[in-house]
C-alpha positions in Angstrom: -31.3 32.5 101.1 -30.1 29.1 99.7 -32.8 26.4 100.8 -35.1 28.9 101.6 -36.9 30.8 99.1 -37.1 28.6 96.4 -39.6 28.9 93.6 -42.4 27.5 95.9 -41.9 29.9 98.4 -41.4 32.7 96.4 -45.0 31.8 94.6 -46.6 32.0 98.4 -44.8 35.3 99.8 -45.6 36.9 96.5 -49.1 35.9 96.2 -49.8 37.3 99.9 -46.8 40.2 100.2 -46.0 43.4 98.3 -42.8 43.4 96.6 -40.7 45.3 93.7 -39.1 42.0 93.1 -37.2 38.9 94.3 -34.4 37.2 94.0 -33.6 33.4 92.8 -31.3 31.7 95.4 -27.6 31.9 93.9 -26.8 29.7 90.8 -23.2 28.4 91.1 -21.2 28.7 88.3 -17.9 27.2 87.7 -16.3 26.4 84.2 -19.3 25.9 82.1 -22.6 27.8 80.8 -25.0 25.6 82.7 -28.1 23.5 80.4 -32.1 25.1 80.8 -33.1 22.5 82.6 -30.8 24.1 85.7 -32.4 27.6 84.8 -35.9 25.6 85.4 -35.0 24.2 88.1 -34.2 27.2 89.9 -36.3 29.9 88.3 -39.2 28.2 86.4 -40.8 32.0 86.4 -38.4 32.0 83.5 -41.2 30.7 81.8 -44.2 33.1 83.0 -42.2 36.2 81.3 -39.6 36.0 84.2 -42.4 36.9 87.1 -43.8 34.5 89.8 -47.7 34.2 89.4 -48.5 37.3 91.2 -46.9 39.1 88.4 -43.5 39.8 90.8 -40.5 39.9 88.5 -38.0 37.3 89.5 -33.7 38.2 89.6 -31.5 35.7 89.1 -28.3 35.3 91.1 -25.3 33.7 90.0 -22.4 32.8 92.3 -19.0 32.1 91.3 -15.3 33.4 90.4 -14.9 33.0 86.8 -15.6 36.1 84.9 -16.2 34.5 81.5 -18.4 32.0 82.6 -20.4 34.1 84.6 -20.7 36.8 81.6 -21.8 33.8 79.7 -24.6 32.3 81.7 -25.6 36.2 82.9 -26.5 36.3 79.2 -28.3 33.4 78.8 -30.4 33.5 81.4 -31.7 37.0 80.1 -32.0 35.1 76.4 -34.3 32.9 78.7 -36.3 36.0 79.8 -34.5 36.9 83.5 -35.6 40.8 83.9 -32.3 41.4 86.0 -29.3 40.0 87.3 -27.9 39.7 90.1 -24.6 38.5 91.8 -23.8 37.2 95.0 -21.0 38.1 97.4 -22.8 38.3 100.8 -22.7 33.9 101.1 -21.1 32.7 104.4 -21.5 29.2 103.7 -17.6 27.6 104.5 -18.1 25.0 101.3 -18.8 28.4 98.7 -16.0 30.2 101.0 -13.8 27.6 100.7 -14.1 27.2 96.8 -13.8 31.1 96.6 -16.9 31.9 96.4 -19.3 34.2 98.1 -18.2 36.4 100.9 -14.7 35.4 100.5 -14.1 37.6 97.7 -14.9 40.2 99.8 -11.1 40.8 100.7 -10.7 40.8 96.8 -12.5 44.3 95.9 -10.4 44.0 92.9 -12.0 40.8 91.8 -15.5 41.7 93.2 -14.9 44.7 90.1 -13.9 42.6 87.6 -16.5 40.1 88.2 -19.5 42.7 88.2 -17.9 44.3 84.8 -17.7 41.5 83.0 -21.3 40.9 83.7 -22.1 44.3 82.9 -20.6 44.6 79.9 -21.8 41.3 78.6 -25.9 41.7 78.9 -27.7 44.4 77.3 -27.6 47.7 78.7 -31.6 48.0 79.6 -31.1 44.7 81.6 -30.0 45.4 85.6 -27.2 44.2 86.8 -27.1 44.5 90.8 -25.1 42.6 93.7 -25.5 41.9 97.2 -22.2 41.8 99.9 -21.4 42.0 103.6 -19.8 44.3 105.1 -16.5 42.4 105.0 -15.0 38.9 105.0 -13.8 38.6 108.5 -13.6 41.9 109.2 -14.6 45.4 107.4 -11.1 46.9 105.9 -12.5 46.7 102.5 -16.6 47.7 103.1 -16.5 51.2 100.9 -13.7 49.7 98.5 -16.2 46.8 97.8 -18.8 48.8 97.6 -17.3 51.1 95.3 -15.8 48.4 93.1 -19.4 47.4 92.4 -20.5 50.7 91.2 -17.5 51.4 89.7 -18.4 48.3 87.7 -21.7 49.6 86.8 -23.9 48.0 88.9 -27.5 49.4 89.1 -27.8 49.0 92.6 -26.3 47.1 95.8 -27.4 45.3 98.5 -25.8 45.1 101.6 -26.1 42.4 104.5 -25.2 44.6 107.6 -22.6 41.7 108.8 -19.5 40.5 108.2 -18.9 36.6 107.1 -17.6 36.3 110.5 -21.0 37.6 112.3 -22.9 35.2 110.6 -26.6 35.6 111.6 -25.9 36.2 115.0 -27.9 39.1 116.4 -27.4 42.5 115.9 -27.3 43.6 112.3 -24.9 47.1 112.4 -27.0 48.8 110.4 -25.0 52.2 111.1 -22.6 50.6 109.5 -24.4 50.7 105.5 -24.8 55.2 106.4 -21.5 55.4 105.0 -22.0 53.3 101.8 -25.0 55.5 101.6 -23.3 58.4 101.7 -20.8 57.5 99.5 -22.2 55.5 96.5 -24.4 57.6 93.8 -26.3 53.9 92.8 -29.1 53.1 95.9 -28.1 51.2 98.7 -30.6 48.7 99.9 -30.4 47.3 103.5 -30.6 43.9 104.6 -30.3 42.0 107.8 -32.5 41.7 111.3 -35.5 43.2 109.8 -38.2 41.0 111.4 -40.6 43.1 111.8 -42.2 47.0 110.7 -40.2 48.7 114.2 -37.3 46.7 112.5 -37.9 48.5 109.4 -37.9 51.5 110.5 -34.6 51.7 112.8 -32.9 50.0 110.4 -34.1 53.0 107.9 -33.3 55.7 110.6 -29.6 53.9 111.4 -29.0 53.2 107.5 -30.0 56.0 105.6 -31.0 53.2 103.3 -35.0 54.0 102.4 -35.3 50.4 99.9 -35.2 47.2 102.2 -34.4 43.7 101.3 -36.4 41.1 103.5 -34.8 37.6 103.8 -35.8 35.5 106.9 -38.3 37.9 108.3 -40.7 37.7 104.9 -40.8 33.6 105.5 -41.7 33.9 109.0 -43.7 36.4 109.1 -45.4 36.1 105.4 -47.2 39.6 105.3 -44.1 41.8 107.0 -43.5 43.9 103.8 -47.3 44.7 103.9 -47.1 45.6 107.9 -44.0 47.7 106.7 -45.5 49.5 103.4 -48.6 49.8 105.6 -46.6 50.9 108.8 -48.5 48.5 110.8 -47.3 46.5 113.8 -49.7 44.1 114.2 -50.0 41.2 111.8 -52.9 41.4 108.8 -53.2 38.1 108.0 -55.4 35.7 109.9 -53.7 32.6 111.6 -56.6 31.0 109.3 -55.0 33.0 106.1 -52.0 31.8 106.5 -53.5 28.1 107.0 -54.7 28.7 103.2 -50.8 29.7 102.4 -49.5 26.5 103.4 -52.0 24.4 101.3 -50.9 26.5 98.3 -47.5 25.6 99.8 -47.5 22.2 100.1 -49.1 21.5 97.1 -46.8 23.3 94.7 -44.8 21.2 93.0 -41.2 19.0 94.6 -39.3 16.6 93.5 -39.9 14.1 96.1 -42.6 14.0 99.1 -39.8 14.1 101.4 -38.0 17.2 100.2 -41.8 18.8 100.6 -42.0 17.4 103.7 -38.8 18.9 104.7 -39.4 22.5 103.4 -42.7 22.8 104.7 -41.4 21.6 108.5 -39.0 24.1 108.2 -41.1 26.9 107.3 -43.7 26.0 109.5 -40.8 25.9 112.3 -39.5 29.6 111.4 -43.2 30.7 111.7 -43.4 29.3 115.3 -41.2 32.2 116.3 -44.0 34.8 115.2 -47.1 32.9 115.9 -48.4 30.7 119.0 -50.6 28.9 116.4 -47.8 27.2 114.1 -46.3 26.3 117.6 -48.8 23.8 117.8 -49.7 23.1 114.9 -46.0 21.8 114.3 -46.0 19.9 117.5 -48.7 18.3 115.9 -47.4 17.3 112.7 -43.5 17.4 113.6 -43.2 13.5 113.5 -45.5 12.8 110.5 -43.9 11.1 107.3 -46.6 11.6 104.6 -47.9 14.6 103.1 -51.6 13.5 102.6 -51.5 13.3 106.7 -49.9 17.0 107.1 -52.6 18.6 104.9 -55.4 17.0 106.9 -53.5 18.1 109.5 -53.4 22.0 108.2 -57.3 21.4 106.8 -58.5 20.1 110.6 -56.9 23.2 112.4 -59.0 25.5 109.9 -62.1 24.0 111.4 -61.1 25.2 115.1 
């Protein structure tokens, strides 16, 4: 979820949704144990007792290869006040592949072990350490040894993407294919992948055997799916005028620069488009526009309508 649910984002959905918790996008870490000003930067819940306003606690994620380093930093981040930690080998991203990273390590179940012990064994034993994977690299040879590696490590829980690297985010997710994780690991296995909506939901739940869900894209374009699915509901329960009041909160959390919130919000307001008729319009409307002050007038005029 790199670029996507970034602090902001994960104020909104978690102000509106019902969720158990979420998870930082990855921190990438190399040779070093980063400064606090990266920790702020990508989790400033760090600050609010490690929970997002709505009282949601926030995971972090780390990325990376280096065993020490990652021990080291999973440790200070909890000193910071990070509820959880958790690591990530589901990224398909060629530049984290390519500097072994992600789901590369995936046809390294032997590293993916060593990596999630030395986390393990480094944090307190009341803090949760979890991961997230694919189902392989660029294929699935190694699915139940990963999945047992992790585990075997001491993980609390795992996530699985129901894709290989090589599947990308091209439809279908193969969620038949996490049953026999299911059925093999004693920790719970949570799905992920394809899960736009509450029919969504539950196939992938009948397919899986998985009963916890992890909700990536689907949450950001459709901001109150974990309530449709907790509520079994397939129609939406937010108003289109609800949701207008979710993107003022949006757009005026706090960036860096106007153009990086101009970005995000575009792109947000683009992935809603899919799910509602409304944000079709209203980003043919604001598509072109180059200052924020013009967007939220924009977003205030269509509440009048």
């Amino acid at each position: 979820m790199e670029g996507l649910t970034d602090p902001i984002m994960r104020d909104v959905l978690t102000h509106v949704g019902d969720f158990d918790w979420c998870v930082t996008e990855f921190i990438r870490v190399t040779d070093s144990v980063l400064p606090d000003h990266i920790y702020q930067t990508y989790c400033p819940e760090l600050s609010n007792n490690g929970q997002t306003a709505a009282g949601t606690p926030v995971h972090v994620q780390f990325l990376g290869n280096n065993p020490d380093m990652l021990a080291a930093n999973a440790v200070k981040a909890v000193q910071l006040g990070a509820p959880a930690i958790d690591l990530n080998f589901g990224c398909p991203a060629k530049t984290v592949n390519r500097h072994r990273g992600g789901s590369v390590l995936l046809d390294e179940p032997e590293v993916v072990h060593l990596l999630v012990k030395a986390v393990r064994d480094a944090v307190p034993a009341h803090v949760p350490v979890s991961a997230k994977m694919r189902l392989g690299y660029m294929d699935r040879n190694y699915t139940l040894e990963n999945a047992h590696a992790i585990e075997d490590a001491g993980a609390s829980w795992l996530t699985v993407h129901a894709r290989t690297k090589a599947e990308g985010y091209t439809p279908p997710a193969y969620w038949e294919q996490l049953a026999p994780i299911r059925a093999a690991l004693k920790i719970n296995v949570i799905a992920n992948g394809e899960i736009w909506n509450n029919s969504d939901a539950k196939q992938c739940r009948l397919e899986s055997n998985c009963q916890d869900l992890m909700l990536g894209r689907g949450a950001v374009t459709t901001p109150d799916l974990s309530l449709n699915i907790r509520q079994n509901r397939d129609e939406a329960l937010l108003s289109w005028d609800e949701l207008l009041n979710l993107q003022i909160r949006f757009v005026n959390g706090p960036s860096k620069t106007e153009i990086g919130m101009l970005g995000r919000y575009k792109q947000w307001l683009g992935m809603m488009s899919k799910h509602y008729p409304e944000a079709k319009q209203l980003w043919d409307e604001i598509k072109r526009l180059k200052k924020l002050d013009e967007i939220i007038d924009k977003i205030k005029l269509s509440q009048k309508y």
